[in-house]
C-alpha positions in Angstrom: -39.7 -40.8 23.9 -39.7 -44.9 23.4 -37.0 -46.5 26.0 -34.7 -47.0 23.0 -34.7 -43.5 22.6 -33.9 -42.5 25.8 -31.7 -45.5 26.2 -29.3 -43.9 23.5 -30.2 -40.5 25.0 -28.8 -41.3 28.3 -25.7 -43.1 26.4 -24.7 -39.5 25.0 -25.2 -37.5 28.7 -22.8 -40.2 30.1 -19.9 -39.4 27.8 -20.6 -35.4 27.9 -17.8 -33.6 30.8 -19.7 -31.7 32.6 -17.7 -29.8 36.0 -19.9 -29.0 38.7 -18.4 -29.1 42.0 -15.2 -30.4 40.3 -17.1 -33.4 39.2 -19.3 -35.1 36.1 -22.9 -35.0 35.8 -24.0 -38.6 35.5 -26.7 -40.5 33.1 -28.0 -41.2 36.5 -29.1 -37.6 37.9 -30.3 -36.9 34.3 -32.8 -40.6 34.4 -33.7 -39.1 38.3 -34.5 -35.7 36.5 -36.4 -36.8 33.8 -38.6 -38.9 35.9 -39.4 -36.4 38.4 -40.3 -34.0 35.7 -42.8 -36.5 33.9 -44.2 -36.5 37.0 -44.6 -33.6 38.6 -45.8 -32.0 34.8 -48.7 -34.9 35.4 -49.3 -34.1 39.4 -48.8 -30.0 39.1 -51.4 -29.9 36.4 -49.3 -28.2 34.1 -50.1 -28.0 30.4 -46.2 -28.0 29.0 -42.7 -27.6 30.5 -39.6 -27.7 29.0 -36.2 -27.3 30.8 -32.3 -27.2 29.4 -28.8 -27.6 31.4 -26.4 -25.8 30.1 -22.3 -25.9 30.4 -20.0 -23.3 29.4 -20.8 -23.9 25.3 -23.1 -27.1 25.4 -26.9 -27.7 25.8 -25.8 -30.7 27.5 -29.6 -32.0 28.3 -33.1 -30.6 27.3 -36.8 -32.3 27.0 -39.8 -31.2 26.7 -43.1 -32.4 28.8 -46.4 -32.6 28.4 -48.1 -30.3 25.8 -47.9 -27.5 23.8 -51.2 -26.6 23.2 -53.6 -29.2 25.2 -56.9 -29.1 22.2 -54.2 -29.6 19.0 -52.5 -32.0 20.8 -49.0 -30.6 20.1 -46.4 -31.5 22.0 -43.8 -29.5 23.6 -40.5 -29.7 22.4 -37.0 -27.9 23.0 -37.9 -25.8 20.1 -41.1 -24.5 21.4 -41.7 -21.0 21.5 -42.8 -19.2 25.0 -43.3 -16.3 25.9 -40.2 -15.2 27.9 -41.9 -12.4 29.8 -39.7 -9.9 31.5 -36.4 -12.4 30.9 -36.7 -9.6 28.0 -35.2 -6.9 30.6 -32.0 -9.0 30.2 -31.9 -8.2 26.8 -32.9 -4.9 27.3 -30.2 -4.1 29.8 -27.6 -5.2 27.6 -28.8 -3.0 24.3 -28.1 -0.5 26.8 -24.7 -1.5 28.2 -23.5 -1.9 24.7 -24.6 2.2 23.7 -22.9 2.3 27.2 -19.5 1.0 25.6 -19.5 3.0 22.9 -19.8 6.3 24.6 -23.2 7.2 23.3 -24.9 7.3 26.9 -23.8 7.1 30.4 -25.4 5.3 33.2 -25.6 8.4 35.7 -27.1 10.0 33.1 -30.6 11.3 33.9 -33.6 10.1 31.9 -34.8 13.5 31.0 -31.6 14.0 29.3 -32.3 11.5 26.7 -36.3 11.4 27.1 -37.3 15.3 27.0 -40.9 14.5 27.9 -40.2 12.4 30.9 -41.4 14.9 33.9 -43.1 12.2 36.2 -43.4 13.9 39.5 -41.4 12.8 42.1 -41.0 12.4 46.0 -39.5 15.0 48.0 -35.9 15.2 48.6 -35.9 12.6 45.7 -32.4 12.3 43.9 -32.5 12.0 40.0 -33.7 8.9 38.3 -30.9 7.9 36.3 -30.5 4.8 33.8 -28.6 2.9 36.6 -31.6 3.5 38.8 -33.5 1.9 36.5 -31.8 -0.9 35.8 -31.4 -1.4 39.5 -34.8 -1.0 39.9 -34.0 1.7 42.8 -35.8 4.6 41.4 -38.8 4.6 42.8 -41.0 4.3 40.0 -44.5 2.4 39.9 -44.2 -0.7 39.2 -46.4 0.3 35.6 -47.6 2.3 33.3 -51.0 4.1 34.1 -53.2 1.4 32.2 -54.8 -2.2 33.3 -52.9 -4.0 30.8 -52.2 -7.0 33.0 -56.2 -7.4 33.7 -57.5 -6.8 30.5 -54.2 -7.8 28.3 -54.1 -5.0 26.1 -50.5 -3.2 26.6 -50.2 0.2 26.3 -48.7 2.2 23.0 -45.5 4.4 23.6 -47.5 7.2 22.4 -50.1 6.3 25.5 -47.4 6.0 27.8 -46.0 9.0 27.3 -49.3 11.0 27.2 -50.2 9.6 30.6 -46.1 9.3 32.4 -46.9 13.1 33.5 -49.8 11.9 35.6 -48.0 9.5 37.6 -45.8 10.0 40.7 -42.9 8.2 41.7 -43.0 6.1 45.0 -40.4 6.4 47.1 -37.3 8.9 46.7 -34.5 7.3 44.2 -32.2 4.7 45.9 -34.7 4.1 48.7 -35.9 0.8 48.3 -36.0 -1.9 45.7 -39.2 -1.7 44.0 -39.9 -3.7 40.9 -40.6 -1.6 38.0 -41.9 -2.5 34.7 -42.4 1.2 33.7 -38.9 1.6 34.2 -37.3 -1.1 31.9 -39.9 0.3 29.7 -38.7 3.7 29.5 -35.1 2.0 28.9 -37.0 0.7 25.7 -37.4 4.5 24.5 -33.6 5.4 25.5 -32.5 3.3 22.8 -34.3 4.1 20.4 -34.0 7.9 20.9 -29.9 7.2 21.4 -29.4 4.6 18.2 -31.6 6.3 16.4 -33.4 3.0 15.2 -36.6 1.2 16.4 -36.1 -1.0 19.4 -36.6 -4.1 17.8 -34.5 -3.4 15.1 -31.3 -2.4 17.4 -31.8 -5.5 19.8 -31.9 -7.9 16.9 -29.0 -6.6 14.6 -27.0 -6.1 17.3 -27.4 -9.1 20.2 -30.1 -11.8 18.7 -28.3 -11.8 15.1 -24.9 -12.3 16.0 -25.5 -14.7 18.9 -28.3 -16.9 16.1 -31.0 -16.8 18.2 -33.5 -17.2 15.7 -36.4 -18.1 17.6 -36.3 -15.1 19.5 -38.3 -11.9 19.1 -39.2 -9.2 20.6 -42.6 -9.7 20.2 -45.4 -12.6 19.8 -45.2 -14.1 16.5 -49.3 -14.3 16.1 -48.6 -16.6 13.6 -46.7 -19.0 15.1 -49.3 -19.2 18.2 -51.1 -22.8 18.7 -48.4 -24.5 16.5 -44.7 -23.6 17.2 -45.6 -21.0 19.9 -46.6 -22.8 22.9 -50.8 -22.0 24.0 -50.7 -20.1 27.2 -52.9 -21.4 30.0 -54.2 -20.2 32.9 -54.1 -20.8 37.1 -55.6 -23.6 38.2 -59.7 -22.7 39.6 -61.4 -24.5 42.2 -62.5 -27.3 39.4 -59.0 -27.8 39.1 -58.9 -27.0 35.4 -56.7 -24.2 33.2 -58.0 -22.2 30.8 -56.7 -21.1 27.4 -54.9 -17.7 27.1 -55.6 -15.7 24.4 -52.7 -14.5 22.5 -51.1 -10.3 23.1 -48.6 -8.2 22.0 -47.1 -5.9 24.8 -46.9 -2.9 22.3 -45.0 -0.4 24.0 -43.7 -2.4 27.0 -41.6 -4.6 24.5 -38.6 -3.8 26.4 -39.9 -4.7 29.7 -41.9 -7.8 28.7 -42.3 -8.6 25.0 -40.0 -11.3 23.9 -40.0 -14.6 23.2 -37.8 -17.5 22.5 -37.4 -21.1 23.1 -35.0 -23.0 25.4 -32.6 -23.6 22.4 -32.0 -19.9 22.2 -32.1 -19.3 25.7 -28.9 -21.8 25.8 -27.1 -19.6 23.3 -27.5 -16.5 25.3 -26.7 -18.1 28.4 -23.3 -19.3 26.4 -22.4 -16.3 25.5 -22.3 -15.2 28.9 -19.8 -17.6 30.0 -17.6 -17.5 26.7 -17.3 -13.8 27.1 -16.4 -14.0 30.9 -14.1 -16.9 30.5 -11.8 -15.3 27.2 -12.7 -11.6 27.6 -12.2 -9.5 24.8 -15.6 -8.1 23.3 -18.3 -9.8 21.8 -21.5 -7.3 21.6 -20.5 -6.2 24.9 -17.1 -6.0 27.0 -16.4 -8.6 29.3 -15.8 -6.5 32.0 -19.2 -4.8 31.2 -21.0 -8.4 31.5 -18.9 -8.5 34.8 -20.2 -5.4 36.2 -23.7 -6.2 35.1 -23.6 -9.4 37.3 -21.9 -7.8 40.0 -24.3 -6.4 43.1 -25.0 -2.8 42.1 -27.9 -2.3 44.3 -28.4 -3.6 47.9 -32.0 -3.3 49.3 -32.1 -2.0 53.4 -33.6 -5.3 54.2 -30.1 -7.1 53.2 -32.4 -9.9 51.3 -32.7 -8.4 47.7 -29.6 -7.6 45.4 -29.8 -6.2 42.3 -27.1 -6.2 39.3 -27.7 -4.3 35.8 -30.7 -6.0 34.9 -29.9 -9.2 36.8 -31.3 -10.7 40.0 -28.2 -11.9 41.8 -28.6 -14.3 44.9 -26.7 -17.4 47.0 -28.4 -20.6 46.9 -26.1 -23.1 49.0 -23.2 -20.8 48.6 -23.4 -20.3 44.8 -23.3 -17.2 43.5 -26.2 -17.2 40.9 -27.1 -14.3 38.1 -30.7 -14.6 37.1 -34.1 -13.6 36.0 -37.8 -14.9 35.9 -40.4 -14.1 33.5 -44.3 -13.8 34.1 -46.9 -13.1 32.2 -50.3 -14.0 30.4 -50.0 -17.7 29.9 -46.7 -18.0 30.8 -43.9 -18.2 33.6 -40.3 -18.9 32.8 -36.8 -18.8 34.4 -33.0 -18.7 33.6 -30.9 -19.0 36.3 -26.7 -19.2 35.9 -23.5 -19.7 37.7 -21.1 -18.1 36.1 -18.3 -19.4 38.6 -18.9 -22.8 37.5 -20.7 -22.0 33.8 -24.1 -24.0 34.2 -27.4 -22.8 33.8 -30.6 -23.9 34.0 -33.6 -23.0 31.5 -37.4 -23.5 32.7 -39.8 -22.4 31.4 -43.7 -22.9 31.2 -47.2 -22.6 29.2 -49.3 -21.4 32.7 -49.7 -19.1 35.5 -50.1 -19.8 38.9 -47.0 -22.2 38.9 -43.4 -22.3 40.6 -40.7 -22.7 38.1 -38.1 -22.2 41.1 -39.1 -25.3 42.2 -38.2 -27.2 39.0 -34.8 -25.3 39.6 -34.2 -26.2 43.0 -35.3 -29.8 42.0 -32.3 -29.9 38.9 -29.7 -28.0 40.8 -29.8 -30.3 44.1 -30.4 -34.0 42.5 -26.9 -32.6 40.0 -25.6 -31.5 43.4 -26.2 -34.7 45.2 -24.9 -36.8 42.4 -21.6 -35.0 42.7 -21.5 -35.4 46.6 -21.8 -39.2 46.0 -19.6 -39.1 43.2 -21.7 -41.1 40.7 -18.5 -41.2 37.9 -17.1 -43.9 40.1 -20.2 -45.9 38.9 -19.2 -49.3 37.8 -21.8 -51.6 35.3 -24.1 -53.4 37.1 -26.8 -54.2 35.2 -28.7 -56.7 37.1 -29.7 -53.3 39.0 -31.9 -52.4 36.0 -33.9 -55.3 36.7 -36.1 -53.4 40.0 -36.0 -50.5 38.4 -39.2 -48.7 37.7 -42.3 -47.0 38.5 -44.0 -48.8 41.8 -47.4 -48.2 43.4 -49.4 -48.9 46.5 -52.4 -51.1 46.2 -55.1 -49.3 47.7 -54.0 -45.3 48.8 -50.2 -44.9 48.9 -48.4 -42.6 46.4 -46.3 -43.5 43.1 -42.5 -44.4 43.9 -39.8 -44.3 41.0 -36.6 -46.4 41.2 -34.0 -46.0 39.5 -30.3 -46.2 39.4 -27.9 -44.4 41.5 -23.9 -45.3 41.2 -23.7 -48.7 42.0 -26.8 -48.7 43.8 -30.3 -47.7 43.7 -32.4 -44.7 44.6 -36.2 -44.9 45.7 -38.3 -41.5 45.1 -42.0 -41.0 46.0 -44.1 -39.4 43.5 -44.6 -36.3 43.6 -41.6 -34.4 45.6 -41.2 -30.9 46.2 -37.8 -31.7 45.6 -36.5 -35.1 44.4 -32.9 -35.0 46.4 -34.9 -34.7 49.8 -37.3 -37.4 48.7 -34.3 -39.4 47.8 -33.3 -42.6 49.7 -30.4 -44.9 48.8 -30.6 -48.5 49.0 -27.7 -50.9 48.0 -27.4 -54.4 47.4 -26.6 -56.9 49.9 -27.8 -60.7 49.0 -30.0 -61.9 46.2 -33.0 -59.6 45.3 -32.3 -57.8 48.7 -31.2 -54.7 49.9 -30.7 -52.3 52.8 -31.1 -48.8 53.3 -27.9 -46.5 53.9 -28.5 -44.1 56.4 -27.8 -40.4 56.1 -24.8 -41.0 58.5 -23.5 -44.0 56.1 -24.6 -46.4 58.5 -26.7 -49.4 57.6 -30.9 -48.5 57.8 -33.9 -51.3 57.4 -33.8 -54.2 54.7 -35.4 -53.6 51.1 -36.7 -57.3 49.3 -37.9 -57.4 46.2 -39.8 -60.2 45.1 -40.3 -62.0 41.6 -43.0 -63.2 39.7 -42.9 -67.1 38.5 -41.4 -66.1 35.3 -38.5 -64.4 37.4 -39.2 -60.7 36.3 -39.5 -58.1 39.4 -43.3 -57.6 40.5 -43.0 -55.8 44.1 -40.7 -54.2 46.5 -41.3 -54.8 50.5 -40.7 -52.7 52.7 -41.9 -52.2 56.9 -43.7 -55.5 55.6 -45.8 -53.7 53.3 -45.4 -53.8 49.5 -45.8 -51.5 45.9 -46.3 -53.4 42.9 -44.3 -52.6 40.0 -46.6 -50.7 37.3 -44.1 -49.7 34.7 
């Protein structure tokens, strides 16, 4: 993206509302973002990344980093295709909730009832594994079908799954313990179909990804899209420090539990919906208080830590309620993650294994969070402070550090952060090219001078009486 680009970029962020924490996301927090991203894609190792924020019925910010696929030298855009891996089961759980509405199942219903063939022996004393205990992932199943799909990547048929479900044993009795089950959203998969009547893919996409136009999503991997608009899948780093090219699968019969994919874009729209629906109520593919009840805690594990909705992960981060799932899976790992209290989200995903794309969320959610504890829409122009801004190194062993603007004053981030709002620290203006650091008590810390080459343009930044020149 040339500076221009951005430039005009950051111009439309500024004049987009968004409310979190009863405040507006600044042009700032997005800059801090999209430098820490560029960075960490580069110091992870990662092939591609692309992330999206969204609010109530806006995409208000997505980029993509890095590449698409690393040989063709495609890069990764918004529009890029992943695999969404078991973000599917959302999509899944709602086909379900919607034959729910219209009477044609029940969620206490047993799965025998609607799969005759289902006779998986269980655990004594076992209660009946019903379609809530599936959704809950409380019902004791194995966590998958009797086959080494994830080693070899070659997914199982229905037809083998059902030939070899008889074989298998459940776990633990039902409503024991949370136990993550791919069979079991899986077996949801067949319920459908054998309840509507229809294929799977044919009910979800008439009925949620039609209406809602999300056109780059299917429910399985578009073989001919793979390498251009379908991101490459890589693997985990080895000791060389190098990732290897996936090769492309279909997950067959295990559609329902893993097979979809879609893009950020589409992910934005689904996430929308979500909040539309819960903010006017009514019915759109589902009710609203059946999206309520799907986000609500359903399942509670006995170690108090792991809560479950219909189909959604549901935990606190900082005292925010927030409704989620994560996908992983050959070549891929991605995450949506919502608040529906204050209707954001956050979209990451990612063209390798062996990564963290909770970290990229944590990273978003707390520089956003920080900007609206120092209230950056108080920020008046100042634009003398775009003349230290940068990207600053040491000579000889030191790390990268980024500066860039913060409110009225300036922010200094080494490169690369865990997490760029613990990395950050605030400097403001006091004299001439000097500043001082502000303390995490609002007192006044040690003195930042930057100094000037002869033709007057910033070169270096001392600090401790040591100094990073400016690279970029």
């Amino acid at each position: 993206m040339t500076y221009r680009a951005f430039t005009f970029l950051l111009g439309i962020i500024l004049s987009v509302q968004l409310t979190f924490a009863q405040t507006t996301v600044s042009g700032d927090a997005i800059r801090l973002l999209d430098q820490w991203l560029e960075a960490q894609v580069d110091f992870d190792r990662l092939p591609g990344l692309t992330v999206g924020i969204v609010k109530n019925q806006e995409l208000i910010w997505s980029k993509g980093y890095g590449k698409a696929d690393v040989a063709k030298n495609i890069p990764v855009q918004p529009s890029t295709i992943f695999s969404i891996c078991s973000i599917s089961k959302l999509f899944t759980a709602t086909a379900i909730m919607k034959l729910r509405d219209e009477g044609k199942l029940q969620l206490d219903d047993e799965v025998s009832k609607h799969l005759s063939w289902f006779t998986i022996k269980q655990q004594q004393d076992s209660g009946p594994i019903t379609i809530r205990t599936l959704l809950t992932h409380s019902s004791g199943l194995p966590q998958e079908p009797d086959f080494a799909h994830w080693t070899e990547s070659t997914f199982p048929t229905k037809e083998q799954i059902i030939e070899k479900i008889s074989g298998q044993e459940t776990l633990y009795p039902t409503s024991t313990y949370f136990h993550y089950s791919n069979l079991g959203i899986t077996l949801l998969g067949f319920i459908i179909e054998q309840v509507s009547g229809v294929s799977f893919d044919t009910y979800v996409t008439d009925n949620i990804l039609k209406p809602l136009r999300m056109n780059d999503t299917r429910t399985t991997f578009p073989e001919n899209l793979w390498r251009e608009k379908m991101a490459t899948g890589y693997s985990e780093l080895n000791r060389k420090g190098e990732r290897k090219m996936v090769d492309k699968f279909q997950s067959k019969g295990m559609a329902a539990s893993v097979g979809f994919t879609s893009n950020t874009d589409d992910l934005a729209r689904f996430a929308s919906w979500q909040f539309r629906l819960l903010e006017h109520g009514g019915k759109e593919i589902i009710k609203a208080s059946t999206l309520k009840e799907m986000q609500q805690v359903q399942y509670m594990d006995p170690n108090w830590k792991t809560s479950r909705g219909l189909g959604f992960n549901i935990a606190q981060y900082d005292g925010k309620t927030f409704v989620s799932h994560g996908g992983y899976c050959p070549g891929y790992q991605t995450l949506l993650m919502e608040n529906p209290k204050d209707k954001i989200a956050f979209i990451i995903m990612i063209n390798a294994v062996g990564t963290d794309p909770y970290k990229y969320f944590h990273g978003m959610r707390s520089v956003l969070s920080k900007a609206c504890e120092d209230d950056l829409t108080e920020k008046k122009e100042n634009q003398k402070l775009e003349e230290y801004c940068g990207l600053y190194r040491d000579q000889l062993w030191g790390s990268e550090m980024v500066i860039t603007p913060w409110g009225n004053y300036l922010a200094m981030v080494t490169l690369p952060c865990e997490n760029p709002k613990h990395a950050l620290t605030i400097i403001k203006p006091v004299t001439g090219d000097t500043f001082i650091r502000i303390r995490e008590d609002g007192e006044n810390g040690d003195p930042i001078t930057f100094e000037r080459d002869k033709a007057g343009k910033v070169q270096k930044v001392w600090r401790h009486s040591n100094y990073r020149v400016k690279v970029k």
